[in-house]
KEDOKE-327977 format. One record per residue: residue in three letters; x, y, z of N, C-alpha, C in turn. Coordinates in Angstrom, 2 decimals. Example, Ala and Ser with C-alpha at 12.3 -4.5 7.8 and 13.67 -1.06 7.14 Angstrom:
     r       nc1       nc2       nc3      cac1      cac2      cac3       cc1       cc2       cc3
   ala     13.19     -5.69      7.80     12.30     -4.50      7.80     13.20     -3.30      7.80
   ser     12.85     -2.25      7.08     13.67     -1.06      7.14     12.90      0.03      7.87
REM end
This chain:
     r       nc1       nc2       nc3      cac1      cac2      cac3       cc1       cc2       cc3
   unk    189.31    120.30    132.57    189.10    121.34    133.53    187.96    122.23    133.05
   unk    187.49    122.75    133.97    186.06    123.54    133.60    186.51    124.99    132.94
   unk    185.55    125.37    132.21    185.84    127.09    131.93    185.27    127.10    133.49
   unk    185.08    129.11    133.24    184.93    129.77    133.57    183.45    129.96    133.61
   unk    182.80    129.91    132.64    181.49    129.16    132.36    180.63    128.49    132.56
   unk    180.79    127.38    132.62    180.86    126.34    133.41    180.41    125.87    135.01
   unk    180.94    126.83    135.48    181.48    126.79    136.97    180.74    127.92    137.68
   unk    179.67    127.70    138.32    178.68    128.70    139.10    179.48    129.83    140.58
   unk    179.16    130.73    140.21    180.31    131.10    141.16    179.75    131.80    142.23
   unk    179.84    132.39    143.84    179.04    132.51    144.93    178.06    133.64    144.42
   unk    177.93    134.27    143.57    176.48    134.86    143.09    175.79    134.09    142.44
   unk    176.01    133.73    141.18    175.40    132.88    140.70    174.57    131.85    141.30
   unk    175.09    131.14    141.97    174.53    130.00    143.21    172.91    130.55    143.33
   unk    172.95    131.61    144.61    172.20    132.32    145.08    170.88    132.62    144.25
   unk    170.99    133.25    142.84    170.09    133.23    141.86    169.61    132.32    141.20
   unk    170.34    131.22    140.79    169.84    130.19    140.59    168.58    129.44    140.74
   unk    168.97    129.14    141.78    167.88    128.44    142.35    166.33    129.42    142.35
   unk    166.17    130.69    142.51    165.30    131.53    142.44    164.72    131.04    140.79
   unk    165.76    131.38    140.05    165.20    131.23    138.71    164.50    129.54    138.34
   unk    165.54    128.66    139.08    164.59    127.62    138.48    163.56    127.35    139.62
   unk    163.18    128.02    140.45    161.84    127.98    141.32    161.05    128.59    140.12
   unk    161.00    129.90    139.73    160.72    131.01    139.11    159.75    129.93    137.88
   unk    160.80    129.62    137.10    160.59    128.76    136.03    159.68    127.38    136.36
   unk    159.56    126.70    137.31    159.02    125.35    137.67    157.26    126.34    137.87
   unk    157.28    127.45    138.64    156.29    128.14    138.80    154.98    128.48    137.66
   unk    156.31    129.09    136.87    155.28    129.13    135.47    155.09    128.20    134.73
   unk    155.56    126.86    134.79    155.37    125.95    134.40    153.97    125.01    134.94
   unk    153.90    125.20    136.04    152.79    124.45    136.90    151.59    125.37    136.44
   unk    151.89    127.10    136.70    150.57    127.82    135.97    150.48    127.66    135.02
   unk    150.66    127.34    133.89    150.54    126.76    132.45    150.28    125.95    132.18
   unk    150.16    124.99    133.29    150.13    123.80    132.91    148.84    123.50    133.52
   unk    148.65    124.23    134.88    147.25    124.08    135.51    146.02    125.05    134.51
   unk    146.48    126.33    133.53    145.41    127.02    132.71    145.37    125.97    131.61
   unk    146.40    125.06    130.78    145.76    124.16    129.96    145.02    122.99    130.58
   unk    144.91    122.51    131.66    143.97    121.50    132.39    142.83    122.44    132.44
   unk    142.33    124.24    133.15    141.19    124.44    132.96    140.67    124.51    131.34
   unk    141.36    124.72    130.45    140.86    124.24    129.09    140.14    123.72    128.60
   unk    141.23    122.37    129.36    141.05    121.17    128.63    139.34    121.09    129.14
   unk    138.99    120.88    131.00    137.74    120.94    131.15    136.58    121.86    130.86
   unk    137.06    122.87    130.50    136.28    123.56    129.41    135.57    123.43    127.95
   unk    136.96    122.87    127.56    136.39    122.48    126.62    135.65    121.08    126.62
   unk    135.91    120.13    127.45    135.39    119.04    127.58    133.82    118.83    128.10
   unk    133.50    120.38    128.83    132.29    120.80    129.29    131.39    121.38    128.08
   unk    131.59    121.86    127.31    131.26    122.60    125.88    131.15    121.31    124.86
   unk    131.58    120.54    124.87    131.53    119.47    124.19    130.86    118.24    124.17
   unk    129.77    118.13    125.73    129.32    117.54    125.99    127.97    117.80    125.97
   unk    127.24    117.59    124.88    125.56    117.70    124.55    124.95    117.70    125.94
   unk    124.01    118.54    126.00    123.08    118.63    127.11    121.98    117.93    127.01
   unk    121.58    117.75    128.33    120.56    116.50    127.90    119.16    117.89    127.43
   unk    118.40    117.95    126.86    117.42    118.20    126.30    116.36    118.40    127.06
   unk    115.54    119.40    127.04    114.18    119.33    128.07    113.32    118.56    127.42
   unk    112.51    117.71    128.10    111.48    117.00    128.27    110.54    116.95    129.19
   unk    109.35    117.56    128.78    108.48    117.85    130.13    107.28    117.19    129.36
   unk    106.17    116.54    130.48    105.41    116.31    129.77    104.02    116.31    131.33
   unk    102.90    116.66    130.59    101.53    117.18    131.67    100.61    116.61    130.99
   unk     99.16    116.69    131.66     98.04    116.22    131.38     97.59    117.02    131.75
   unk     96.04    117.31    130.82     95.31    118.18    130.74     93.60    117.12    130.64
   unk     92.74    117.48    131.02     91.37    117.08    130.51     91.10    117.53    129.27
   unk     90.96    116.97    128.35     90.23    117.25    126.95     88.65    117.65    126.69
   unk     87.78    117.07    127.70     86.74    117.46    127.87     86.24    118.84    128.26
   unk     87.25    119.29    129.37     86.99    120.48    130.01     87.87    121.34    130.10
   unk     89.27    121.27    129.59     90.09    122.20    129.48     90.46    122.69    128.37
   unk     91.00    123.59    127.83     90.90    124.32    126.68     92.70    124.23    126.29
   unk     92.54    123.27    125.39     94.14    122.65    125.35     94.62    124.28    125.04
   unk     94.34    125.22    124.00     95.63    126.35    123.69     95.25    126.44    125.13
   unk     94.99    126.65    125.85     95.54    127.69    127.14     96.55    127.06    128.27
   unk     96.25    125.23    128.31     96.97    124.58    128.78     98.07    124.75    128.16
   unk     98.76    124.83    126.95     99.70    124.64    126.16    100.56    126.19    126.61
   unk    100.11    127.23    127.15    100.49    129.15    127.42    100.72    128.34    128.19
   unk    100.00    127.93    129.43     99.96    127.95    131.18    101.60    127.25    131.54
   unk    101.42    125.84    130.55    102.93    125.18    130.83    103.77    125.51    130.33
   unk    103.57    126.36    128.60    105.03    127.10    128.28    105.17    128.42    129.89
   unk    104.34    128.87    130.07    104.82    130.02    131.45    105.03    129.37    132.52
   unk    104.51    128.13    132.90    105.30    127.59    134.35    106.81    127.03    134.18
   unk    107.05    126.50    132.79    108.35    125.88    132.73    109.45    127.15    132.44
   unk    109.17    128.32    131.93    110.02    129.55    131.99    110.00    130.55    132.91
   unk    108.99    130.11    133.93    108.64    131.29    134.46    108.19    132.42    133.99
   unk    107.68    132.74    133.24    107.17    133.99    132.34    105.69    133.76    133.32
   unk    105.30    135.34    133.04    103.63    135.68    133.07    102.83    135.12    131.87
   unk    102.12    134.65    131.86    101.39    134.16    130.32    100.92    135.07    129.17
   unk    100.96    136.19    129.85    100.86    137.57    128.84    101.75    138.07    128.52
   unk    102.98    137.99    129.16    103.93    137.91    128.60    104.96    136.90    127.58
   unk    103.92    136.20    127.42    104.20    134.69    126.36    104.19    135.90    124.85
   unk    104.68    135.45    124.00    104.42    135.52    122.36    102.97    135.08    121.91
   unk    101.93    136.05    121.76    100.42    135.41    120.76    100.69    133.78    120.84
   unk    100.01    132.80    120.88     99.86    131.59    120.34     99.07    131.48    118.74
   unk     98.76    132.37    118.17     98.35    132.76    117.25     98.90    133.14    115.79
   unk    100.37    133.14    117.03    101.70    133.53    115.40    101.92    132.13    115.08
   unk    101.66    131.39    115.79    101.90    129.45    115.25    101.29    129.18    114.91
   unk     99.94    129.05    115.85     98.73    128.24    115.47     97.63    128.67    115.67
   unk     96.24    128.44    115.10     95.06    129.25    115.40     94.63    128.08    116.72
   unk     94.63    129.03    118.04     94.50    128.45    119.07     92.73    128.06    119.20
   unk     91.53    128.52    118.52     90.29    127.78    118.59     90.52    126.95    117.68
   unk     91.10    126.32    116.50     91.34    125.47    115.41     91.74    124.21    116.65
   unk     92.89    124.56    117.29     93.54    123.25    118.19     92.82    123.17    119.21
   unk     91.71    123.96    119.36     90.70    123.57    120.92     89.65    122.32    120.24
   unk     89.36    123.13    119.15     88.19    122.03    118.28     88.86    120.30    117.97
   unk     89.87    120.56    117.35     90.53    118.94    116.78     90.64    118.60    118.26
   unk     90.88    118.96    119.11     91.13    118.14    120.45     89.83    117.53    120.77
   unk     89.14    118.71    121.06     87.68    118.61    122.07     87.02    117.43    120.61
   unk     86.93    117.64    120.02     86.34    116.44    118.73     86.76    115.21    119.21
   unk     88.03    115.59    119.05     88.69    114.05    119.07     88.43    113.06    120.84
   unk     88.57    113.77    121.38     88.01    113.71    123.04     86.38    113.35    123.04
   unk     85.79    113.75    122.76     84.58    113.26    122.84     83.56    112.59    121.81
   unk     84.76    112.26    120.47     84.05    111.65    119.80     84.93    110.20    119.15
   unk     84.96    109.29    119.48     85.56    108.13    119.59     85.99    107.74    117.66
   unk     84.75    108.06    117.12     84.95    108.00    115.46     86.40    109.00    115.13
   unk     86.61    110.33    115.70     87.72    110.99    115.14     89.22    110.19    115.76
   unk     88.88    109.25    116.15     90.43    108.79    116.43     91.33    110.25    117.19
   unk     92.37    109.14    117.57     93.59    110.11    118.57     93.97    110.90    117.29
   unk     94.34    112.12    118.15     94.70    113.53    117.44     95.95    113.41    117.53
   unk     97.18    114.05    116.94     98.55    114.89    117.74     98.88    116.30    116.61
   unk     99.12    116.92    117.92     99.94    118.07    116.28    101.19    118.18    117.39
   unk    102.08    118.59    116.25    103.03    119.47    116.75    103.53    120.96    116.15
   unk    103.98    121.93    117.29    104.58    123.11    116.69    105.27    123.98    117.39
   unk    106.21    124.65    117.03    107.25    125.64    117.36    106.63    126.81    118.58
   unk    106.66    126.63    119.57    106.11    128.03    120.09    106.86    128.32    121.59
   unk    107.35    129.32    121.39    108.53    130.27    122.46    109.25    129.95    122.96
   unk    110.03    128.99    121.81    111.70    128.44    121.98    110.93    127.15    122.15
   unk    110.31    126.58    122.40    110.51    124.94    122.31    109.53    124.28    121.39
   unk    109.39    122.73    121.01    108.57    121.99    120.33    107.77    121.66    121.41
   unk    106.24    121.93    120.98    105.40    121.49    121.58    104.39    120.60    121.42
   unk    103.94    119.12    121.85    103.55    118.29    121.43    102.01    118.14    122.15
   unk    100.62    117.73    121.36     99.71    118.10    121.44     98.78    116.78    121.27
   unk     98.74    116.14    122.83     97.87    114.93    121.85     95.99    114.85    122.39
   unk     95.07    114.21    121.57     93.65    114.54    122.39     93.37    113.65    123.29
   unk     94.61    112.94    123.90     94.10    111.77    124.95     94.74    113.10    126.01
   unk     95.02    113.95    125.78     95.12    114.94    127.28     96.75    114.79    128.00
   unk     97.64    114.95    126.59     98.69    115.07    127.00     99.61    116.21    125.86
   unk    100.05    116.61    126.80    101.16    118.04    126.24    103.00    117.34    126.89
   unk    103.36    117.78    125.60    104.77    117.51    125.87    105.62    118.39    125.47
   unk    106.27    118.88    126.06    107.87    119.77    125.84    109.07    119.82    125.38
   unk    109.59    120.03    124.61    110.55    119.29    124.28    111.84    120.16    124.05
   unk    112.92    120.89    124.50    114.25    121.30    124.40    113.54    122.77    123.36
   unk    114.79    123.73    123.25    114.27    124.73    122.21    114.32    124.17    120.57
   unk    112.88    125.28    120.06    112.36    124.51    119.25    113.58    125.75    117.82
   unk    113.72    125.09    116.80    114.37    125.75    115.96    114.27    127.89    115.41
   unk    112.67    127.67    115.58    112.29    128.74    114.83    110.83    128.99    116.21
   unk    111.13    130.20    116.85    109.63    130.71    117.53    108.49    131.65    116.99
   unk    108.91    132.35    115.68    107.58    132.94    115.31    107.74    132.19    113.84
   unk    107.23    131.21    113.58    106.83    130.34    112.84    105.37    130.85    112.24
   unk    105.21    130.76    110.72    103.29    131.42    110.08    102.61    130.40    110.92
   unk    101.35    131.14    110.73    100.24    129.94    111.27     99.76    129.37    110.43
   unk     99.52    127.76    111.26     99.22    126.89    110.05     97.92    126.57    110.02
REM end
């Protein structure tokens, strides 16, 4: 025979069921904030793909440092005066010369440099190509 205990009695009934609604409730919200988590964290965890941009410039007639400002400010949107000196990296007539040399003089062979300038790696070659590449480690880097 049952206690007393046991045995749900016409109040009890009534509340019941509230409570295990109550309870199934917070269970589903708990259970739906560890699923946003989980995709949280599964979003955070997943490497971004990396910028890669890459342009052409004339070597003959364009003045690679300024091409190198123009596309760091079109890919951030910045004003180009509002760029960081190109000067805290690199001496920007030093990289006009190795280009324009290398561009019009077939004996200096293909050029490339690379270097750090306003959050990304920037790649520098004298066949008249600039490349972009994700942020670069260090942006006011000495000049080399």
């Amino acid at each position: 025979m049952p206690s007393r205990d046991d045995t749900p009695d016409a109040d009890d009934s009534a509340v019941l069921p509230d409570r295990d609604r109550s309870g199934k409730q917070e269970q589903e919200q708990e259970q739906a904030r560890d699923s946003q988590k989980q995709e949280q964290n599964q979003h955070h965890e997943q490497p971004q793909t990396p910028l890669e941009y890459t342009t052409s410039f004339d070597p003959a007639t364009d003045s690679a440092s300024e091409r190198v400002i123009l596309t760091i400010a079109a890919l951030t949107d910045t004003a180009p005066e509002d760029l960081p000196p190109l000067l805290r990296v690199i001496d920007p007539d030093a990289l006009d010369r190795v280009v324009e040399r290398a561009a019009t003089n077939a004996a200096a062979g293909e050029q490339e440099v690379w270097f750090a300038y306003a959050g990304f790696d920037v790649g520098l070659n004298s066949t008249g190509t600039i490349t972009v590449r994700g942020e670069a480690d260090t942006v006011d880097a000495p000049p080399v």
